[in-house]
C-alpha positions as CSV (number, residue, x, y, z in Angstrom):
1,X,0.0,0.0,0.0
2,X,3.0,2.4,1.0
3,X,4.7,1.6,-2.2
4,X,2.0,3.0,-4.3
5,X,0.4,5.4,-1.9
6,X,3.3,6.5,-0.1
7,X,1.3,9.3,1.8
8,X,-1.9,7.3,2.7
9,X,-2.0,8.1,6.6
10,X,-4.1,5.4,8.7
11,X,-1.3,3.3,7.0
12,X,1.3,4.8,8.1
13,X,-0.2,5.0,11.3
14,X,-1.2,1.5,11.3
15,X,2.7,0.4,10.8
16,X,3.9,2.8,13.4
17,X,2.0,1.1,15.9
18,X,2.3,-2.4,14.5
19,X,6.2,-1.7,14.8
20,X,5.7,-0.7,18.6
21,X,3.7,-3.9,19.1
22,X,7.3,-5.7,17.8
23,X,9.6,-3.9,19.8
24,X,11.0,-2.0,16.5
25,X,11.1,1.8,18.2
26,X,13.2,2.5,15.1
27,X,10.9,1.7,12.4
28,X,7.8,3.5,14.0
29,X,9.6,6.6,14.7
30,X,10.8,6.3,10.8
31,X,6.6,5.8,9.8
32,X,5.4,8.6,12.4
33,X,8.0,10.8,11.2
34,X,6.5,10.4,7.9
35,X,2.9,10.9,8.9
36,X,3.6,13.6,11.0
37,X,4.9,15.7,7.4
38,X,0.9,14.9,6.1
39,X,-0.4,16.1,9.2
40,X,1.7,17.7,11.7
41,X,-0.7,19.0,14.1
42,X,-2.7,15.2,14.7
43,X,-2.1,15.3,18.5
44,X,-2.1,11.3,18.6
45,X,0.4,11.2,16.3
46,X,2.0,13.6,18.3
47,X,1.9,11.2,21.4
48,X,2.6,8.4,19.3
49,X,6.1,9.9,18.5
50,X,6.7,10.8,21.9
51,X,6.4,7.5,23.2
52,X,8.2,6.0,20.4
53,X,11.4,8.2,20.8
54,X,11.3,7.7,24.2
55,X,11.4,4.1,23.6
56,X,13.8,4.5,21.0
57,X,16.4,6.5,23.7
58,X,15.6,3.3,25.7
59,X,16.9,0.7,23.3
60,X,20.0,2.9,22.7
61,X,20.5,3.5,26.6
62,X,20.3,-0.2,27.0
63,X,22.6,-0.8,24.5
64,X,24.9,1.4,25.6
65,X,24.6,4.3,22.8
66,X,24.3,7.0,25.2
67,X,24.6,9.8,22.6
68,X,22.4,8.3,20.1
69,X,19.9,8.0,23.0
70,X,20.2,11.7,24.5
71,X,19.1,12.6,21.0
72,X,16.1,10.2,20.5
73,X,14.8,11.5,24.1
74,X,15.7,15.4,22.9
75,X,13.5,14.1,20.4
76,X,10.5,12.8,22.0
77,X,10.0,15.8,24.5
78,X,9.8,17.8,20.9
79,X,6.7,16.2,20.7
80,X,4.5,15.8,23.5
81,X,1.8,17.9,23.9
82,X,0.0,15.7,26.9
83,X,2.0,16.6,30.0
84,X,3.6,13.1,29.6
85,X,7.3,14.6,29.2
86,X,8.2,13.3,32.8
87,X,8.0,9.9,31.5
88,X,11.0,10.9,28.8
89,X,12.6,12.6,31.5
90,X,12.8,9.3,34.2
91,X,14.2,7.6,30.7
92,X,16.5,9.8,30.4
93,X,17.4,9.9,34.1
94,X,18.7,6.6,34.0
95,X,20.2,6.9,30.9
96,X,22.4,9.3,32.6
97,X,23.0,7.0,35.5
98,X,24.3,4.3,33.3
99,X,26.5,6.8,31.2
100,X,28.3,7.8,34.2
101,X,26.6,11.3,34.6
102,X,25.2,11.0,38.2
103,X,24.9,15.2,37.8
104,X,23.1,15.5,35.0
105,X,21.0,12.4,36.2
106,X,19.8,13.8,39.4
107,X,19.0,17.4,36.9
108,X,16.8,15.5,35.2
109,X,15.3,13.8,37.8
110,X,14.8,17.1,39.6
111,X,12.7,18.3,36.7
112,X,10.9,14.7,36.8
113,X,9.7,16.2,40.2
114,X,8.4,19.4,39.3
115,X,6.4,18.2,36.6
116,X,5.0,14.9,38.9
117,X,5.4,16.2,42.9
118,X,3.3,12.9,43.6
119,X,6.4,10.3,44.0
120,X,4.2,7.0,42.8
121,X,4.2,7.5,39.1
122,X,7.9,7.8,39.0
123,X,9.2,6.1,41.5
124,X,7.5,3.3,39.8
125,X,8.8,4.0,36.5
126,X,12.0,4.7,37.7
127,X,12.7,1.4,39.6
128,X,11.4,-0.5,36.6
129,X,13.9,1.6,34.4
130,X,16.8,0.7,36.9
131,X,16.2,-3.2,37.3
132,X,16.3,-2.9,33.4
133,X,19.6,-1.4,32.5
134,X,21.1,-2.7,35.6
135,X,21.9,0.0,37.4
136,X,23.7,-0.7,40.9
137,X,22.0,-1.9,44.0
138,X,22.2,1.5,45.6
139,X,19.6,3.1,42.8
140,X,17.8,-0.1,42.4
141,X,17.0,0.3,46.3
142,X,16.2,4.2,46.3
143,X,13.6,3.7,43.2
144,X,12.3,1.2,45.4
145,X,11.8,3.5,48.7
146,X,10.7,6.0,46.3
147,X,7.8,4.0,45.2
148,X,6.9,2.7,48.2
149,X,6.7,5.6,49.7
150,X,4.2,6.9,46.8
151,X,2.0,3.9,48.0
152,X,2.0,6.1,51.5
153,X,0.9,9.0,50.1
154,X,-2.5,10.2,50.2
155,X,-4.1,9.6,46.2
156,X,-4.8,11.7,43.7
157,X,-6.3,11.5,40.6
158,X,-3.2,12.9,38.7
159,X,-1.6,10.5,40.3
160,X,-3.1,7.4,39.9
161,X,-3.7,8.3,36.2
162,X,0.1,8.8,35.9
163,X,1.1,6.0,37.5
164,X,-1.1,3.3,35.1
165,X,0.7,5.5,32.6
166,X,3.3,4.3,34.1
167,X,2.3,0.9,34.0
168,X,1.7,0.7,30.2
169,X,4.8,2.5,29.4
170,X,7.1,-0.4,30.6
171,X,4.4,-2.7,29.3
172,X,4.4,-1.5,25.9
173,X,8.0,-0.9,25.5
174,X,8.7,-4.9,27.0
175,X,10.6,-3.6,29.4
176,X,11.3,-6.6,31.4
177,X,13.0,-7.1,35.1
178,X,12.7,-9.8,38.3
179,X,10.1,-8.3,40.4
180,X,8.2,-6.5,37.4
181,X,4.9,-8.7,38.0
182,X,5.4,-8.2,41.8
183,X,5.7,-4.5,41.8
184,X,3.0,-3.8,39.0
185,X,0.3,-6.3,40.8
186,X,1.4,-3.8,43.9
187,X,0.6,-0.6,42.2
188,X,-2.5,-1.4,40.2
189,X,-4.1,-3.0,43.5
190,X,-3.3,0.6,44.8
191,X,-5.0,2.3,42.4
192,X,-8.3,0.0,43.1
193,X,-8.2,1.1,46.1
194,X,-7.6,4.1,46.2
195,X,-10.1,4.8,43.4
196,X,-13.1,5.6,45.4
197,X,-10.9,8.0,47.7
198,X,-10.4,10.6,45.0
199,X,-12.5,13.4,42.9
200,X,-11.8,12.8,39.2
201,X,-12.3,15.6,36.5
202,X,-14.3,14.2,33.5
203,X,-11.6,13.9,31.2
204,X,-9.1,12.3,33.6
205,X,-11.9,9.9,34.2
206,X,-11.7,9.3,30.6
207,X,-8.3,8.8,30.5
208,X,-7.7,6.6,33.0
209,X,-10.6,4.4,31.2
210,X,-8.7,4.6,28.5
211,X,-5.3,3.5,29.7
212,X,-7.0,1.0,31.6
213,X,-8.6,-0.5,28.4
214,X,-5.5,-1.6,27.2
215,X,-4.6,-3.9,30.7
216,X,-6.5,-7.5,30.2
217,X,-9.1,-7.9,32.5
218,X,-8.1,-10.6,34.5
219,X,-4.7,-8.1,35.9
220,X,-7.1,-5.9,38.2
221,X,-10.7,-5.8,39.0
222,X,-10.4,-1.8,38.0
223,X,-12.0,-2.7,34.4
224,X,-15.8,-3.4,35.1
């Protein structure tokens, strides 16, 4: 279809996200790049690239690229327009970490906190993106006392939208690590319960509906 109808959008958009479904951050962030010439205001495209970039400085983190990956996160905080850039930021956090740049690290992670003062949503993220590159123990344990501590905190509902963000995030990029199922059963039980304590605007109702959509219904009794 490309081939003959190289600017045909929904399939451009529909091998962007098939490429995320394989784990290939590369080739959607080569299709959403493409899509987003056609139609550079789309805002899901918008998110779409985000997330992908992020993933993409991932990949290169993990692999040990660190420049290649400072560029793909530079990249993805270009384009989001859903006050999700904290989730590029903790990516790039320990990206730092593993390069060596403890400074620059705790920078980013300081801007982490001014744009999510609720400590679940990345303390969560943050230990899961520790246990994956293998940071050392002493980080490993902080992002741990960091999330547990957001589990002491009283709710919100910025919070517990941001933190099944969270969730789907290392889903969705396969981030993998021991302790993942342990510490994601942990969180989501959380937000069940601390559902009914909160207020919820409309559209963060929607959103969290949304996100939660996307989590089979036999992980958490939220979905009903």
């Amino acid at each position: 279809m490309l081939e003959r109808f190289p600017e045909h959008l929904p399939t451009l958009q529909a091998m962007a996200s098939h490429s995320v479904r394989k784990r290939d951050a590369e080739a959607a962030c080569r299709y959403l790049e493409r899509a987003l010439q056609i139609d550079p205001l789309d805002r899901q495209l918008r998110q779409m690239a985000f997330m992908a970039h992020a993933e993409r400085g991932s990949s290169h983190a993990r692999g040990g690229r660190f420049d290649t990956a400072r560029q793909a996160f530079a990249a993805a905080l270009s384009w989001d327009e859903e006050g999700s850039d904290w989730v590029a930021l903790c990516k790039w956090a320990a990206c730092e970490f593993k390069a060596g740049n403890p400074d620059r690290a705790e920078e980013l992670l300081g801007q982490v906190q001014a744009r999510c003062p609720h400590p679940l949503p990345w303390g969560y993220l943050m230990s899961g993106e520790a246990n994956a590159l293998g940071l050392p123990s002493r980080l490993k344990q902080r992002f741990q006392s960091t999330l547990e501590a957001g589990l002491r905190e009283p709710p919100t509902a910025e919070a517990l939208s941001r933190t099944v963000l969270a969730v789907l995030v290392l889903r969705q990029t396969g981030t993998t690590y021991q302790g993942q199922k342990s510490h994601e059963q942990k969180v989501l039980m959380h937000v069940e319960q601390a559902r009914e304590q909160v207020t919820f605007a409309q559209e963060q109702l929607l959103a969290l509906c949304q996100m939660l959509k996307a989590i089979p219904v036999s992980e958490t009794k939220m979905i009903r």
